[in-house]
N, C-alpha and C positions, 0 to 999 in steps of 0.2 A: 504494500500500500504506500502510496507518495504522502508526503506531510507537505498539510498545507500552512500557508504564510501570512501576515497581514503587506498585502500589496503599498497601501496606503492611507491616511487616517485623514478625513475634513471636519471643520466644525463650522456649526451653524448656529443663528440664535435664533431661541427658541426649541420648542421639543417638536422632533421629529415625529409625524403620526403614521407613515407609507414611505415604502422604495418600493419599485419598480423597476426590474432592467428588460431592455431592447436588445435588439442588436446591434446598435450603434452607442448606446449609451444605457445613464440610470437617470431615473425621473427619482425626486426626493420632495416629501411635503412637508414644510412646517409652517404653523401662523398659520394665514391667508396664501402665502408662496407655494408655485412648486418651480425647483432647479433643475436643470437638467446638465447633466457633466457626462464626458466621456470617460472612456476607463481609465484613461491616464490621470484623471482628475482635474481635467481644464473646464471650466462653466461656459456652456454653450448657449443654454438662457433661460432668463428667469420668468414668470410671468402671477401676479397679484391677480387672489380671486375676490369676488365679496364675500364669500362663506368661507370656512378654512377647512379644507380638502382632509377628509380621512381613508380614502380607499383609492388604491389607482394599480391598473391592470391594461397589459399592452396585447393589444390585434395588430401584427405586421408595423406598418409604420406611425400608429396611432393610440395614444391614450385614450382608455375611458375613464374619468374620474367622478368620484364622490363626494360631494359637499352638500352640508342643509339639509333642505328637503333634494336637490336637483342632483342629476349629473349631465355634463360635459364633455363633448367629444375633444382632443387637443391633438393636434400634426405635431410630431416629436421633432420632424426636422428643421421646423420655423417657430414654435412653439405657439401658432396662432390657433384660436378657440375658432371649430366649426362653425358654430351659430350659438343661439342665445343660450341653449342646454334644453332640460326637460326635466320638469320635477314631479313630486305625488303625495298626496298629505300625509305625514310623518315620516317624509323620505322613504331610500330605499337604504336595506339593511348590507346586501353582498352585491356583487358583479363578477362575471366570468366572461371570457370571452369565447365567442362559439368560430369551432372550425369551418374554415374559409369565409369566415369575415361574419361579422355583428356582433353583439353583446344580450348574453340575459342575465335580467336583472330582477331581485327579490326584494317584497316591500314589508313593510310592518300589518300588512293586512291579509296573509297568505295568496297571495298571487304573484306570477312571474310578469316582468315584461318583458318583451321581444323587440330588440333594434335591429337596425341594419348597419351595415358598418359607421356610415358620418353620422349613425344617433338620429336616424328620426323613426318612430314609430312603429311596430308591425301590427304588434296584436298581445293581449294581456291571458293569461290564463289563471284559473286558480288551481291551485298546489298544496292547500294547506300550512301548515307550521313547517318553517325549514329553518334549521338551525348552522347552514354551512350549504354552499353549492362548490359541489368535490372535483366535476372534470366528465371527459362524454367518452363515452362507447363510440360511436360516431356521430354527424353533426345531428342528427335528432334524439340521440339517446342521454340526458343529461344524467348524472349519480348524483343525490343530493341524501346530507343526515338531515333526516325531518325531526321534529319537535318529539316526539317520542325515542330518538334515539335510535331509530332503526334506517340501515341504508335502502333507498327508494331508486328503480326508478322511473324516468318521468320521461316521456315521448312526446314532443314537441309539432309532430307534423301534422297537418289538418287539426283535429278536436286532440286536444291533450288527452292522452290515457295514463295512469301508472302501475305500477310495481312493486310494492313490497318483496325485495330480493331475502329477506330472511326474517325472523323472528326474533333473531339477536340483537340487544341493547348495547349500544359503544357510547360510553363517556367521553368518549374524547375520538375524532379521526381527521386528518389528513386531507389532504389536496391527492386529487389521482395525478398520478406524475406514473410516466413511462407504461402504462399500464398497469400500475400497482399503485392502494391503499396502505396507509397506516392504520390501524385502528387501536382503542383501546379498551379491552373487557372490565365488567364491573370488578372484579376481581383483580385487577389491577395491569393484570399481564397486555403485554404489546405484538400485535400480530402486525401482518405483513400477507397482503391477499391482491390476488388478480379478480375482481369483480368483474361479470357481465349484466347481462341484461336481465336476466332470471335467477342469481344467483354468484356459485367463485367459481371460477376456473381453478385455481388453488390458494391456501390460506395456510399459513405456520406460526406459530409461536415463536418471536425472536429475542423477546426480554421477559424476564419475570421477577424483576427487581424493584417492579412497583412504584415507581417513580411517577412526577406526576408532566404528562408531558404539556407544553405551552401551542408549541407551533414547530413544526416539519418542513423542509427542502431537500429540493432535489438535487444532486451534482453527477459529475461521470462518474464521482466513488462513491454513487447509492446516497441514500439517508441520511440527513441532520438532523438530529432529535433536538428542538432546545425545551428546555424545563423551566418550570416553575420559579425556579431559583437561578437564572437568570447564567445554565452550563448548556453551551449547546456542542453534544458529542457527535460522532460519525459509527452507525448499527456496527460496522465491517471493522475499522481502524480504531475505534473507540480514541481516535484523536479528540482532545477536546478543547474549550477554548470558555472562560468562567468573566464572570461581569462584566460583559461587555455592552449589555443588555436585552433591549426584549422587541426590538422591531426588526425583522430578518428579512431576507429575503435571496431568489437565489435567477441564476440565468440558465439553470438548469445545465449545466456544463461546467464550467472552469472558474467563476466565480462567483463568492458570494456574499454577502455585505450586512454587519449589524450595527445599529443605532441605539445608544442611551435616551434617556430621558433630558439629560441634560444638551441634545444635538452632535454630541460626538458619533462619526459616523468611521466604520472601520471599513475595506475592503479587503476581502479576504481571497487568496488564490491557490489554484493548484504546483505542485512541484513544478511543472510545464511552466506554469506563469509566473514563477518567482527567476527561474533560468533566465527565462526569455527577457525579463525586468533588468537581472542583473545581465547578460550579454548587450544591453542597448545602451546601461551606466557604464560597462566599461569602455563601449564603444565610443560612447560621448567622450570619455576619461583623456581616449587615445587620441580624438581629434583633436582636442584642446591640446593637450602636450604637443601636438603635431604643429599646432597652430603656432604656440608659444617658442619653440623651435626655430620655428620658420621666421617667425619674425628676430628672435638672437641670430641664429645665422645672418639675417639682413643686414642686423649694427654691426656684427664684426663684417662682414662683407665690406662694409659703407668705411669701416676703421682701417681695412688693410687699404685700400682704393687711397683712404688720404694720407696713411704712410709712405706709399706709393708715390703721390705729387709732392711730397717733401723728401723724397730722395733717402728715406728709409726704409730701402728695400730687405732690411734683417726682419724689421721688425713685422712687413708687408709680409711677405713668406710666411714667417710663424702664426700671423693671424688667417692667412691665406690657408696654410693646413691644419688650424684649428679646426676648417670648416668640410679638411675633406679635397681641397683644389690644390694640384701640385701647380709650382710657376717653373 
């Protein structure tokens, strides 16, 4: 297993409530803000909402985020707001986004709504109590933990139908990521299952230490468990990494980034990505020395040339092969 690193550390005022990363970047929300930085850590732009932004989730080149009662479609690579938004009395509670393009979204009144990618309107269904929306089977098949605690699911196409995939109660589950669930039994233990549409493909037991978990991501080395107490380990490498805080998030690959209460925001990376960091520092390292070089060579160059017109050619020579130039 590769140990991963912290790439790089920003801070911001205010408390951070969301990250989000793209493919080009991470969108970040605090206050009324959200940032948008690439991974190098350069701000690419900033943009002020009237409500202050608690949920944000990326479709392709575009944010959907959550503020107030409304949410807000946003283009990540200009940062301009699609149009005016769209809200619903006592907000909406989650956001997911659906494969190949739109968003569904769950309200404090057990119904779904349905966008299209720029956020305007399809159609609303009711769902009942949903306590998390997990990730889809395909683009009509949504897995949602409903209000009772049990995984559902919900079919989207023409007239909503669902599912009740088992009987079993989990206190705690996960985002479907790669085609696998976390989930948590009442009993404490932590499983690890391939959900379908009726049911698991398969399901195992991977921790029984009883811990109590917070929130899950995904990377190329499986599983980030972070806890209650504020340790977020790895299922496989049991890498860990302790007070760093409790706002995670991940690119589901090679990087993945946590946020304090106080706006300290960590980036964190794979072995691959700490390499690649430090082969780019030493590359810089070398140009500069290169550069610095290049300009001492020039003075003594410039220094033997005016020993030269003064007819000290000892002295012209010696500075002449300081630099490497026989006369």
């Amino acid at each position: 297993m590769q140990k991963w690193e912290i790439v790089s550390s920003h801070k911001l005022d205010g408390v951070v409530t969301s990250i989000e990363f793209n493919e080009i970047g991470i969108a970040i929300s605090n206050n009324k803000n959200i940032h948008f930085m690439d991974f190098e850590g350069d701000q690419k732009w900033t943009i002020k909402l009237p409500f202050k932004p608690y949920k944000i989730k990326t479709n392709q080149n575009l944010f959907g985020v959550l503020m107030g009662n409304g949410f807000v479609v946003i283009d990540s690579t200009t940062g301009e707001q699609l149009h005016e938004g769209r809200s619903t009395q006592g907000g909406f509670s989650e956001i997911i986004d659906r494969p190949g393009g739109g968003w569904v979204l769950s309200d404090r009144h057990e119904q779904l709504h349905l966008f299209n990618q720029q956020g305007y309107g399809i159609k609303r269904l009711f769902a009942g109590k949903i306590r998390k929306l997990l990730g889809w089977i395909d683009r009509e098949n949504l897995i949602i933990h409903d209000g009772d605690g049990c995984l559902r699911c919900v079919r989207l196409k023409v007239n909503s139908t669902q599912r009740q995939i088992e009987e079993n109660i989990w206190s705690w589950v996960s985002e479907l990521k790669n085609g696998e669930v976390l989930v948590q039994s009442l009993d404490g233990n932590i499983w690890k299952g391939k959900p379908n549409s009726s049911g698991w493909d398969s399901i195992e037991i991977i921790d029984d230490n009883c811990f109590e978990p917070f929130k899950a991501i995904w990377t190329e080395d499986g599983w980030w468990i972070l806890n209650m107490e504020n340790k977020i380990s790895n299922t496989k490498s049991k890498q860990e990494f302790s007070d760093f805080g409790d706002i995670i998030a991940s690119n589901s690959n090679n990087l993945f980034s946590i946020a304090d209460r106080n706006g300290l925001i960590r980036i964190i990376g794979s072995e691959k990505i700490i390499e690649s960091k430090n082969e780019k520092v030493e590359f810089e390292y070398e140009k500069m020395k290169y550069s610095l070089n290049s300009e001492n060579r020039q003075k003594i160059f410039k220094m033997a040339k005016n020993a030269e017109l003064k007819n000290d050619f000892e002295k012209a020579n010696e500075l002449f092969k300081s630099i490497g130039i026989e006369k």
